[in-house]
N, C-alpha and C positions, 0 to 999 in steps of 0.2 A: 342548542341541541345539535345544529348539525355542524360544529366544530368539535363536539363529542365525538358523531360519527364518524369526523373525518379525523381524528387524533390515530384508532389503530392502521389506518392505510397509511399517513405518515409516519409514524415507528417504525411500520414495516420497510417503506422505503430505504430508513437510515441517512437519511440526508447528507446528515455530519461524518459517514464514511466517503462522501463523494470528496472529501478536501484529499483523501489519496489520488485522486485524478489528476489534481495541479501537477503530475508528474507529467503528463503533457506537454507543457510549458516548458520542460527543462530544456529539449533539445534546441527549441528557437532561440534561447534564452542565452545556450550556453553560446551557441554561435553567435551572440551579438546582434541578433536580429529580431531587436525587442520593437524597432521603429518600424519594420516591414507591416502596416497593416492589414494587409492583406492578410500574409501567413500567422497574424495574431488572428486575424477572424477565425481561420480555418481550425483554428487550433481550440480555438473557444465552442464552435459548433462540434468539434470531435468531443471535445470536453464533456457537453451534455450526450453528445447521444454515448460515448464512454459511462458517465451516470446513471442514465436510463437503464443503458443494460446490466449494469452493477448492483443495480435495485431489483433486475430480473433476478441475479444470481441468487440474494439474499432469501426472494423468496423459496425457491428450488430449495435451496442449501437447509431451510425452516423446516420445510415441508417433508423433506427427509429426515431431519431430525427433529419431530416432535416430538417422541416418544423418547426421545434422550434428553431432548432439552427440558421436556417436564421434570427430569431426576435432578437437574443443575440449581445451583444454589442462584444463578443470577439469570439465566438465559431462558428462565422456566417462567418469565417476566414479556418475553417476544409474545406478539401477536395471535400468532397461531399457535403455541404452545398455552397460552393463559389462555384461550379458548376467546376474545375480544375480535378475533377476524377471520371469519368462517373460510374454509377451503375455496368455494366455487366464489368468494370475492375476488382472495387470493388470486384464483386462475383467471380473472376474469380482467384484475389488471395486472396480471401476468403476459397477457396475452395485447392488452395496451401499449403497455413499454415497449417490450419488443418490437411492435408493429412501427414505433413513434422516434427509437435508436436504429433501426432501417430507414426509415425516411431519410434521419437527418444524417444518414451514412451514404447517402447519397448524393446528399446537398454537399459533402467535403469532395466528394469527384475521384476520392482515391484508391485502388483499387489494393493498391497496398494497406492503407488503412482499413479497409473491409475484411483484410483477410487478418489483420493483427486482431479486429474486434472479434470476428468470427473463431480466433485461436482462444480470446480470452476466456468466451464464452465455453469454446470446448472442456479446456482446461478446470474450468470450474465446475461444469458436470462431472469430470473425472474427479476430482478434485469430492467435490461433494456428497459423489455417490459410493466413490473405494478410496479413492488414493488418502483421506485425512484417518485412517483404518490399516493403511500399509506404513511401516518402518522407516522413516526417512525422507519416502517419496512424498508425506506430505507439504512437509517444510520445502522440500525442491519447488514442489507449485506455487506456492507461497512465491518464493522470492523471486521465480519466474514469471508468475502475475505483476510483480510491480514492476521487472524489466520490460513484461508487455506494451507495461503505459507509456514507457519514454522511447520504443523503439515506433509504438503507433502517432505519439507525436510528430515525432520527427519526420513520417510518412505524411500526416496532416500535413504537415506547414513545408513539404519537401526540402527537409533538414537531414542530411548525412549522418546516424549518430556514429561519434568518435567509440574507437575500441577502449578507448580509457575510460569513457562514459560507462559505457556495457561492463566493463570489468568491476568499478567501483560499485555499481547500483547489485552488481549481483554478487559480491559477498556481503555488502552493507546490509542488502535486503535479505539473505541468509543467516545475519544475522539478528532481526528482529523476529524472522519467523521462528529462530529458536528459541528465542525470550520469550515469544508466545506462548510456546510449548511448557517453558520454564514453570511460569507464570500460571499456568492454568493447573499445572500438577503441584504447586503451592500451594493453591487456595484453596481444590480440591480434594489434592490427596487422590486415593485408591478409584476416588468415582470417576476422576479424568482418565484413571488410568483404565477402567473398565468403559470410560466410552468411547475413547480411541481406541481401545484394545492393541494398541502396538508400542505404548510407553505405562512403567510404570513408575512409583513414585522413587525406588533406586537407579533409575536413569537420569533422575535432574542433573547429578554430577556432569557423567559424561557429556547431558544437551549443555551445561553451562561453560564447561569448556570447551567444546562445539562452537556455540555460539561467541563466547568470548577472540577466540582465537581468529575467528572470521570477520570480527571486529577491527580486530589489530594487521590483518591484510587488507581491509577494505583502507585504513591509514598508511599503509605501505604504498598500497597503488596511488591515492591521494599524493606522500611524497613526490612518488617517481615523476608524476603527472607534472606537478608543479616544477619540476628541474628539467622538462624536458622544452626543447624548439617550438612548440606550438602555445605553451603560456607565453615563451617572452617573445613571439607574433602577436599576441591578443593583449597583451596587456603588458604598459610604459613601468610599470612597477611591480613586478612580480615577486618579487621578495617580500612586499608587504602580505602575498598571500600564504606565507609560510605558517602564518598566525593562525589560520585555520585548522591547523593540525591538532593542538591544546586544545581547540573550542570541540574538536570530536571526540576525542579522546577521552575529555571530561565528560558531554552529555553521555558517551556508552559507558562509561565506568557508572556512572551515577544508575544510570536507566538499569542498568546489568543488578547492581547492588539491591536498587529498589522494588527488582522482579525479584529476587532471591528471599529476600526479605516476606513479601507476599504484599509488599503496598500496592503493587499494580495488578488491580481485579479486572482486567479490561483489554484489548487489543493497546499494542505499545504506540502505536500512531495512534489512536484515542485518545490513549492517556496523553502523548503529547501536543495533541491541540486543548485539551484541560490545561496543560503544564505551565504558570507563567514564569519559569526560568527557562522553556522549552524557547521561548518567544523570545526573551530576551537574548541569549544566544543566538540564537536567529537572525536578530535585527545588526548584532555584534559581526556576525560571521558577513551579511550581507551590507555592512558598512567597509568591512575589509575588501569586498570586490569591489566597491565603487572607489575607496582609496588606490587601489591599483588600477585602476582603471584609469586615473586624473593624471591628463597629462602636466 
């Protein structure tokens, strides 16, 4: 019985949206300061109190859209929209979380990290309450929110992020948040486009070329990156990471194709923690950093 109970508080949290957070990780990561324990702790305690308030936003974002998300073919299934987790719960561990991603934003010491959390957090009100209603500006927050997490990383674990970093994550992530966009006015048709009210279903074109295009810059920067002075400082074989190039190119054309299509009913980072060619690539691309890495 009280695993029943406690089944709509964890839906609502989203658990399995917290694996966007690993984005944390990239910046110690990429600087090679994967042995610093230390700044892996720190990074790991941002990590959660990042989730905690991630699961703040979810509910905010719910609670705003119940009366939209009941018209949805899939999202009429959340907590508070199928009516399984009453408002004043909602608020009640809304106001938990919060209190409990404070705490542990304290415990990281950093006061730059406070204020990237504090930006997320903004952002996603805005975000929640007009900007995913306004032309454009939604997708911008979108892929703004995910350069959040690696510019708050890097603040956790006082890691530098490189401008190459910031450059890559923010067309790459510009262009998921367009696939989103894709993706939902696929499945839906006329009603996505009536509950954003700022896309209709004769924009997929434009968003898919949008998106696509932001795809193939985000592999440009990637090139440039890889030919410049600071890969052949970091790594004894740099040319072996030339191979990464194919392995993006192939998951976004695939992921692109497979939004268009209408097979991905779901956020595109969802679908690719479900994906197991998502993983296998993964493993693929992340054996090619450690081959160039071997001296």
């Amino acid at each position: 019985m009280l695993a029943l109970n406690l089944s709509p508080l964890i839906r609502q949290l989203r658990p399995h949206q917290w694996a966007k957070n690993t984005l944390l990780f990239v910046p110690i990561l990429a600087a090679h300061r994967g042995s610093d324990i230390t700044g892996v702790t720190q990074v790991s305690i941002a990590f959660v109190a990042f989730s905690l308030l991630a699961s703040c936003v979810y509910i905010i974002n719910d609670w705003i859209d119940i009366e939209a998300d009941q018209k949805h073919p899939t999202k009429r299934l959340r907590p508070l929209a199928a009516g399984t987790l009453s408002k004043s719960t909602a608020g009640g561990l809304l106001m938990v979380l919060v209190a409990s991603s404070a705490a542990l934003c304290i415990v990281v010491g950093s006061w730059s990290f406070a204020a990237y959390l504090g930006l997320y957090l903004a952002i996603n009100i805005l975000y929640s309450s007009k900007g995913k209603k306004l032309l454009g500006l939604d997708v911008v927050c979108l892929a703004l929110l995910y350069t959040l997490r690696i510019l708050a990383g890097g603040a956790a674990a006082g890691v530098a992020v490189s401008f190459w970093l910031l450059t890559f994550s923010s067309f790459f992530f510009l262009s998921l948040a367009l696939l989103k966009r894709t993706s939902e006015l696929v499945l839906t048709g006329d009603i996505a486009g009536s509950h954003r009210r700022a896309y209709a279903v004769g924009d997929i074109e434009v968003i898919v070329s949008l998106g696509t295009s932001a795809s193939l810059v985000s592999g440009l920067v990637l090139l440039l990156y890889l030919n410049s002075p600071v890969v052949a400082a970091l790594y004894p074989h740099p040319e072996r990471l030339w191979f990464l190039l194919p392995v993006l190119f192939y998951w976004k054309l695939r992921i692109w194709i497979l939004a268009r299509r209408g097979d991905i009913s779901q956020d595109p980072v969802a679908f690719a923690l479900r994906d197991g060619l998502t993983w296998i690539l993964l493993a693929f691309a992340a054996a090619l950093v450690v081959l160039a890495s071997w001296s």
